[in-house]
Structures are given as C-alpha cells and as structure tokens.
N, C-alpha and C positions, 0 to 999 in steps of 0.2 A: 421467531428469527431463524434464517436458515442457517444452520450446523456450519457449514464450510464455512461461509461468510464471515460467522462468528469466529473460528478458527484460524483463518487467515488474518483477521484484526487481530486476535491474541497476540498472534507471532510477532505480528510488525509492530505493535506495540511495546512487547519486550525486549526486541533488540536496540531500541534507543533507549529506554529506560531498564461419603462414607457409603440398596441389594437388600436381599435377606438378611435376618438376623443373623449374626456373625457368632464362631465358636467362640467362648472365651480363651481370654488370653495363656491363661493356664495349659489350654489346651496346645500351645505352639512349642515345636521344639527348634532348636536352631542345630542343625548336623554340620555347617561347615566349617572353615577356619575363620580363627580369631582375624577382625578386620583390623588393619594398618591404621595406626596415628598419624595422623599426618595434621597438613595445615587445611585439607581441603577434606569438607564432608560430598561423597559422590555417592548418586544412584546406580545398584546395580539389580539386573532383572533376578529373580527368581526364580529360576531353572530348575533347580535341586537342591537348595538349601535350605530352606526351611520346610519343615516336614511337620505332619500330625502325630500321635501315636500310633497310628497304622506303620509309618516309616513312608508313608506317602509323600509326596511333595502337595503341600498346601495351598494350592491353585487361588484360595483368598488374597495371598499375598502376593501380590504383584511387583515389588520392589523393596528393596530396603537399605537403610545408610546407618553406620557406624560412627558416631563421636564418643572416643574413649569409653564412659563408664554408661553410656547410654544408645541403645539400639532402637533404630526405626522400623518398622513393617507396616510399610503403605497397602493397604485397601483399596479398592472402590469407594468405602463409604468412611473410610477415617485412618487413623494410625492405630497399630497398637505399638507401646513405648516400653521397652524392657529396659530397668537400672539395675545397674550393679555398680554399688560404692565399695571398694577398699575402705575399711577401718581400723584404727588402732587403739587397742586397750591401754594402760595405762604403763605397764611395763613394758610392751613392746610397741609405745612411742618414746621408751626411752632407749631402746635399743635400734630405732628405724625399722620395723619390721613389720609389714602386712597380713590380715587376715583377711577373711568375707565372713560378716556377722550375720547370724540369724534372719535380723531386720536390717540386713545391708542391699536386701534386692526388692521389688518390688515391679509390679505389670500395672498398665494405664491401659484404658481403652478411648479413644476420641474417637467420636463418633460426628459425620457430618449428617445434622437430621432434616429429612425434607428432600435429600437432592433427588438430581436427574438419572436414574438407572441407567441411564444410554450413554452418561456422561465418556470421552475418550480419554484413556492415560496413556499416556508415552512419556520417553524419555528421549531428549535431546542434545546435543553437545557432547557427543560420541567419544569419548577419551581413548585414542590410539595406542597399541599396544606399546609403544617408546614410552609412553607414559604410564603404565598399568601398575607404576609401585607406588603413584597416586591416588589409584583405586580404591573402592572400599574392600574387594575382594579379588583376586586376580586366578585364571581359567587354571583347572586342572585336566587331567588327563581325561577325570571321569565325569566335568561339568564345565561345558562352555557359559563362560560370564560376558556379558555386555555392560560397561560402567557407563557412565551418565554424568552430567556436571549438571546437570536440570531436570526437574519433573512436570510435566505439563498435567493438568485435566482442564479439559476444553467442556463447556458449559456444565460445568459441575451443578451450578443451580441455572434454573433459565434465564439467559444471557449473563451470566458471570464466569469469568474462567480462576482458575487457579494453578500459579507455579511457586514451586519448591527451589532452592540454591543454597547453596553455602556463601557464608558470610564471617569471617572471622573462625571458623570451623563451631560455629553454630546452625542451625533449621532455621533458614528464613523464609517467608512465603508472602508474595505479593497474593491481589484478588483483585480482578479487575472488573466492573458494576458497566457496562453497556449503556447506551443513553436508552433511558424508556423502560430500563427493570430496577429492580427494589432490591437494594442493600439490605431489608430486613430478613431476608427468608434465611440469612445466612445464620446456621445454627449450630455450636458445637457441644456436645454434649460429653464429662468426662465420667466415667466409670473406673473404681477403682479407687478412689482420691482420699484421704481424710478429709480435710479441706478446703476451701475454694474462698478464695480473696482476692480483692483489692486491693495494693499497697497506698503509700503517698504519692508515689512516683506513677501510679496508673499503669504499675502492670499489673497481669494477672498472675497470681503465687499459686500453683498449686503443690500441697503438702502433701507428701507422702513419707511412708515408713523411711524410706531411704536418704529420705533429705527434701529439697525442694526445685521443680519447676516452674522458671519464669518466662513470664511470654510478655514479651515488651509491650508498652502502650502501644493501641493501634495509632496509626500516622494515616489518616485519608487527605490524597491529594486528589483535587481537580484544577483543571486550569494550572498546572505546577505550583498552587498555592495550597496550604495546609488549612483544611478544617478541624474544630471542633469535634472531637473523638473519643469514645473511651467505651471500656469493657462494661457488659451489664450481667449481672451473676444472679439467675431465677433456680435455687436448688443446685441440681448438678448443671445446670446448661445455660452456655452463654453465648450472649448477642451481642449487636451493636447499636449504641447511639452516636449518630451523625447529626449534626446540625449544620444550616442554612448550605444546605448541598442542592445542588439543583439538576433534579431526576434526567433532566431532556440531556445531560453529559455526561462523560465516561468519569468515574468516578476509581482511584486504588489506592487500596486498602491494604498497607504491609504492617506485618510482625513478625516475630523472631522469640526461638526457643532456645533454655540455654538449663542445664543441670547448676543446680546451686547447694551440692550435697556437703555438707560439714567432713573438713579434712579427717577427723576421728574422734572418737568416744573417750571421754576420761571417767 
C-alpha cells in the first residue's frame, strides 16, 4: 500500500470519528519538571527531558504524557510506563499524610512486536501557548516543548495505523485495520509485569508491584456496528480475537488505559 495514501486516509478518517532492541526501562531518567494535573492527558516532544545516564537526551523516546501517578514514554516500537503510587501506612492514614513506599513504583515495558521500522510518528493538534497550562510540560528557557493533544503512527504494522488521545484523562488509543490487511499481526508484548489477565468485564488487568493496570475491553467497529472482540494472553504477549469481521473493510479497534493502584497499605 502506498505510505501517503495510507496516511491521508488515517487522518480523514479520525477527524469524523514498538527498531532495535530497546534499553531497559531502568535505564531512563526523567530530568524535567513535574507534569500538571489537569483534565487533559497531552503529548509533548522530547527535546530534553528525558535523559540516559550519560545525561544525554534519550533519542528512543520520542514523546511523552503525564496522568497523575503514571508516566508515558512513546517509542517507535511501544511505551515504557513509569508508576508512582502515594501510599499510606496505617498511622499516617490516620493522620492524612503521604509517603512513596519501597514497592510504590514500578517500570513496564510494552513492546509493539512485528511492526513496520519506517512506521511515521507525529503529533497533531498543536496546543497554543494561551493554552500551555494544559500541557503536560510547558517551555523553559533552556528547553523548547511542543505539546500535542494527539499521537499519530501512520502504518505502524502494514496498512494499520495507530492514534493516541485523551479521554477522561486516561490513554486511549484507536487502530485502524485498512481493507485487505490482517488484524492479527498486531502484537503487544509486556515486560516487567507480575501478572497478566483477563477480568469478567474483558479487560485486560495487568499486575504490578505498584497496584494495577487496566486496559479496557477491546471495541472493534466496522460498518459503525460492534463486533465480537476480546484480548488473548500467550505468556507475556497479547492479541486479538475478532469475529465474523470482513477483511475487504476498514476495520477500528479502540482501548484505553487507566492506573487502578490501591489508595494505601494498612
């Protein structure tokens, strides 16, 4: 399929509606300021805040968003997802007063396996500096920031694209399946996890030290009607099964990420 072609359908399509092996996550540092609560989770570029232990700026990461106790750092070929819970012992939830426990942080890596190395990322819906106390990060003297209300990758696998948005100030992320390619190649893979399940509700739970992330049932629409959908968990890595979908149409495929960390320890 030609790149542009595919490109320019992405886009029109959303306005009406994971390279090499990557360092671990341990290895990331975060040098800038703490991101703004807000109601809106927004992308901003990468410039200078995130560094290696060199003090380098970590060219892997290409973007990243802030929701309270949970940090995004978009990839080429995945996220890595930094948590930080507030916890409170048993004396000082009866006082109101916060710590950060031992087992209150924890690093994820989601890995997209199989994709397209040439795949494009950007970001779209440019957030104007009258709005920059929106932002996840806003410019300093010594680091110009570009924020984002959207993350594009344009044929991430061949002919699928995928975008990123906030939604309630959760990760949400549409994927959208091109007539004539295959929903199955899509693959994510987590590292890092204790866990990995299916709840009643068909999301996906994953468990960690720090509490738990949830990824909503997937929802695959064609034709603006809802198919038969849900997560399939081999190990650490998961797919999807679709039924009675039919290949020759465009086929999207959303869900949504949300921290589900226990208020505190007793």
């Amino acid at each position: 399929m030609n790149t542009n072609m595919t490109k320019v359908g992405f886009i029109s399509f959303f306005q009406i509606l994971s390279f090499a092996a990557m360092m671990q996550a341990s290895s990331l540092s975060y040098n800038g300021p703490e991101g703004t609560k807000s109601a809106e989770l927004t992308f901003a570029e990468n410039k200078c805040q995130v560094k290696d232990y060199s003090g380098k700026t970590n060219k892997k990461i290409l973007f990243f968003a802030q929701a309270d106790n949970l940090k995004y750092l978009f990839r080429k070929d995945g996220i890595s997802m930094q948590l930080n819970r507030p916890v409170l012992n048993k004396e000082m939830a009866n006082n109101g007063m916060r710590t950060p426990d031992a087992n209150s942080n924890q690093k994820l890596e989601i890995y997209w396996d199989g994709i397209n190395k040439d795949a494009n990322i950007y970001g779209a819906e440019e957030i104007s500096a009258k709005s920059l106390k929106h932002a996840t990060l806003q410019s300093s003297k010594d680091c110009e920031i570009r924020n984002f209300r959207k993350l594009f990758y344009t044929e991430l696998y061949p002919g699928v694209d995928l975008r990123y948005y906030d939604r309630d100030n959760r990760l949400k992320y549409d994927m959208l399946v091109h007539p004539g390619f295959d929903f199955s190649e899509i693959k994510m893979r987590i590292e890092g996890v204790n866990e990995l399940s299916v709840n009643s509700n068909g999301q996906l739970v994953i468990s960690t030290n720090a509490g738990e992330i949830v990824e909503d049932a997937p929802l695959a629409l064609q034709d603006g009607k809802p198919l038969f959908a849900k997560w399939v968990i081999n190990e650490k890595t998961i797919s999807l099964e679709i039924k009675n979908h039919n290949p020759e149409k465009e086929l999207c495929i959303q869900a949504s990420l949300f921290f589900q960390g226990d208020e505190y320890k007793m």
